[in-house]
N, C-alpha and C positions, 0 to 999 in steps of 0.2 A: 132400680136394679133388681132382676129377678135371678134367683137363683136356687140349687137344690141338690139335695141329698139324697143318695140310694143306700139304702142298708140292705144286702143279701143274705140271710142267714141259714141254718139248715131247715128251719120248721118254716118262717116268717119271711116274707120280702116285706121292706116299711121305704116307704116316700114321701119326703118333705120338702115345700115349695113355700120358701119365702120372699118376699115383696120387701127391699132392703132386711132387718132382724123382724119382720112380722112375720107370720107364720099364716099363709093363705090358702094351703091346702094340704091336704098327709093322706096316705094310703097304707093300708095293709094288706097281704093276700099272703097264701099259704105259697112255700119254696115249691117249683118245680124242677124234674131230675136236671135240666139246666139252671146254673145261676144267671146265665145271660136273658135267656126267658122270663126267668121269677122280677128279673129286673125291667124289664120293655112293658110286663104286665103291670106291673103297679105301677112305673112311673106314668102308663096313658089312664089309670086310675087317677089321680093327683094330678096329672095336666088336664083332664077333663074336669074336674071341681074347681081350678083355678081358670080353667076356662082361654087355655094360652096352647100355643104348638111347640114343640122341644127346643127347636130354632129360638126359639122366641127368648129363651135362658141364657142367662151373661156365664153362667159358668156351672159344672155338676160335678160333685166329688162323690164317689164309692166308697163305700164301707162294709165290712162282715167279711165272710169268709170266702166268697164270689166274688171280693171287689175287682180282680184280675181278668176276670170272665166278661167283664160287660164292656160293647165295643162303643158306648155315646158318650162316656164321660170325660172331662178332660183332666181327672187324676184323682189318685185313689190315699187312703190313709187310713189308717188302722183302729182297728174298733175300739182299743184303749186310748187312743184321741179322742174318738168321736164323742164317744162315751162321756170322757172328763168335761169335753169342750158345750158338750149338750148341756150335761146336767148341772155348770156351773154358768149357764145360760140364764136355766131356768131357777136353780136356788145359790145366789150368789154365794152364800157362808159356808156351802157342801165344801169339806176336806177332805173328805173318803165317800168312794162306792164302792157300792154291791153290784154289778149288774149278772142278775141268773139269765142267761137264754137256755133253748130250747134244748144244748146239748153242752153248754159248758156254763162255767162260772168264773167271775172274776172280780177281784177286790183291787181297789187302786188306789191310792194316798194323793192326793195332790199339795202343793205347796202354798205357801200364804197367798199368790198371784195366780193361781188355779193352773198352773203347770202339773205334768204328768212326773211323780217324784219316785213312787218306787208303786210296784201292780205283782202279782200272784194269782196262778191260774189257775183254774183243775178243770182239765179237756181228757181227760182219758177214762173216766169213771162216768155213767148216768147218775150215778148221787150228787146229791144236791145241784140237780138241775130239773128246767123244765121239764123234762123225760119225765124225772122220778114222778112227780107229781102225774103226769100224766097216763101212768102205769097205774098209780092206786086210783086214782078216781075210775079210771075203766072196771076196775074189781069192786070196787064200793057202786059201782053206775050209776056216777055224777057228775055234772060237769064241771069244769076245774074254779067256775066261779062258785056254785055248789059245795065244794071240796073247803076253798078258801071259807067262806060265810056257815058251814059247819064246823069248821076246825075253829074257828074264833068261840064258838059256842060250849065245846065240850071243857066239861070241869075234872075230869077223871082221864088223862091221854093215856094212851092205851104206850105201852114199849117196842120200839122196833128193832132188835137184838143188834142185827149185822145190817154193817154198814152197805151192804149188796142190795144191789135194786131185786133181784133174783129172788134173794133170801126175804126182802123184805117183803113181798110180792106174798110170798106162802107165809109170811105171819100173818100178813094182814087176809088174809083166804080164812085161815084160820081165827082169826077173831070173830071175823063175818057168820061163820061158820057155831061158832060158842055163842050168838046174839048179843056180843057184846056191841051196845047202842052206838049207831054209827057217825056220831057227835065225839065222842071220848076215841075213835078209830081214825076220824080226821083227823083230833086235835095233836095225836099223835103222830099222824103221818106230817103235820106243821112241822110238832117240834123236831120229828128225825132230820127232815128238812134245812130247821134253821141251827140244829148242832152241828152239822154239817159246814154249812156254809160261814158259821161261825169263826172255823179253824183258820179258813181265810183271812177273814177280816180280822181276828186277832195277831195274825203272822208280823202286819202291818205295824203293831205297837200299840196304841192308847185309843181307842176308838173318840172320834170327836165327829162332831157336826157331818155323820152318815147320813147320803141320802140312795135309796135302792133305784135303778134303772132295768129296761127291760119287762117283759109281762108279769114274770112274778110277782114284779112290785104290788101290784092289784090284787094279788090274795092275799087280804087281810088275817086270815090264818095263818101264815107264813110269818109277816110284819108281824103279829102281836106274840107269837113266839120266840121270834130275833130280837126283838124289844127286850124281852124276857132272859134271852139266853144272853146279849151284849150287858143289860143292865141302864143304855139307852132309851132314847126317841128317836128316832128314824123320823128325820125331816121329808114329812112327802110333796112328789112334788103333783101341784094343782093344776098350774097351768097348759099342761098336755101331757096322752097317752105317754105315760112313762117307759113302753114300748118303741114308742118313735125316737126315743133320747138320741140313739145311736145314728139316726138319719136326721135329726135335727142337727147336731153336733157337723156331720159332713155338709149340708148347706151353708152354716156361718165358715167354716172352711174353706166352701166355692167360694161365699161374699169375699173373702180376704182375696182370694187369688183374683177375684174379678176387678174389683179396686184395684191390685196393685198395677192389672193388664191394662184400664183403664188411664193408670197415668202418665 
């Protein structure tokens, strides 16, 4: 049974194509102004590495903010499933995420059987999300893996006053500008980061057995900050791009609904 997941999001389109729960091929590509587009483009990514033709797929479920957009799939479900359903895939004990994407953030609780129990959003602000990060590394002129593997490094973080991507954009101009070393400039730009994102996941209650989904997961400057600020370990997860969680989660999703068409 093959089946598969499309995550359409605003920065990222992600595709994953699993062979019953194994995972045989995953795509990334950057969103085009169509979400129908960003979705045809990566799934023929992902069917070209698993080496099969769309037909060939017992079922494909949609996920992200497009999922309404794309006309191949045969049903769609929302990225707080997907999400949950990925990442307790992949770290069976996860009770809570984080997942940051590229323009919003979200924290989700799941219950002792990995159900979706209570989530809190923040979609209306660039802070504490992909963006933010992606704003100061363009002023520091590094790339965001760059950003992450400096900000783990600095021992002195620099202050980023206001919560405004805007505002913080001119501190950090300004620090650049006094040569303040731009190690202690990341590590700051981490921690505005994960005080931010923090508020979330504390809204939740007692933080336990967190694991992060989504790109940011991957910037270790980011995670050893939220370590920091929760007073946690952030359970990472290993066995695939933590990026893909959201499109892995809508594959085992198709797998149910294909099984159940099957019987």
């Amino acid at each position: 049974m093959r089946t598969a997941g499309c995550d359409v999001g605003s920065l990222t389109a992600k595709a994953v194509i699993l062979d019953d729960r194994r995972v045989v091929a995953h795509a990334v590509a950057k969103s085009r102004a169509h979400p129908g587009d960003s979705a045809r483009r990566v799934m023929a990514a992902a069917l070209g590495e698993a080496r099969c033709e769309l037909d060939a797929l017992d079922a494909i479920v949609a996920t992200g903010y497009g999922r309404d957009k794309i006309d191949f799939v045969h049903a769609t479900r929302s990225e707080i499933a997907c999400h949950a359903k990925g990442a307790r895939h992949l770290v069976p004990s996860a009770r809570m995420i984080l997942d940051i994407g590229g323009q919003d953030c979200k924290a989700i609780l799941l219950d002792a059987g990995g159900a979706v129990d209570r989530f809190v959003t923040n979609d209306k602000c660039a802070a504490g999300t992909g963006r933010f990060l992606e704003v100061m590394a363009q002023v520091l002129d590094l790339s965001l893996e760059e950003l992450g593997t400096l900000g783990r490094r600095g021992r002195h973080p620099v202050n980023l006053a206001s919560t405004c991507t805007v505002w913080a954009q001119a501190d950090v101009i300004r620090f650049v500008n006094d040569s303040v070393p731009a190690e202690d400039i990341a590590a700051g730009v981490c921690t505005a980061m994960a005080q931010r994102t923090a508020v979330l996941v504390n809204a939740l209650g007692t933080v336990k057995n967190l694991c992060m989904t989504g790109g940011v997961a991957k910037n270790q400057g980011v995670v050893k900050a939220l370590e920091a600020q929760l007073g946690v370990r952030i359970k990472p997860i290993r066995k695939l791009d933590p990026q893909l969680t959201g499109a892995l989660g809508a594959a085992l999703y198709a797998r149910e609904r294909a099984k159940e068409g099957s019987r």
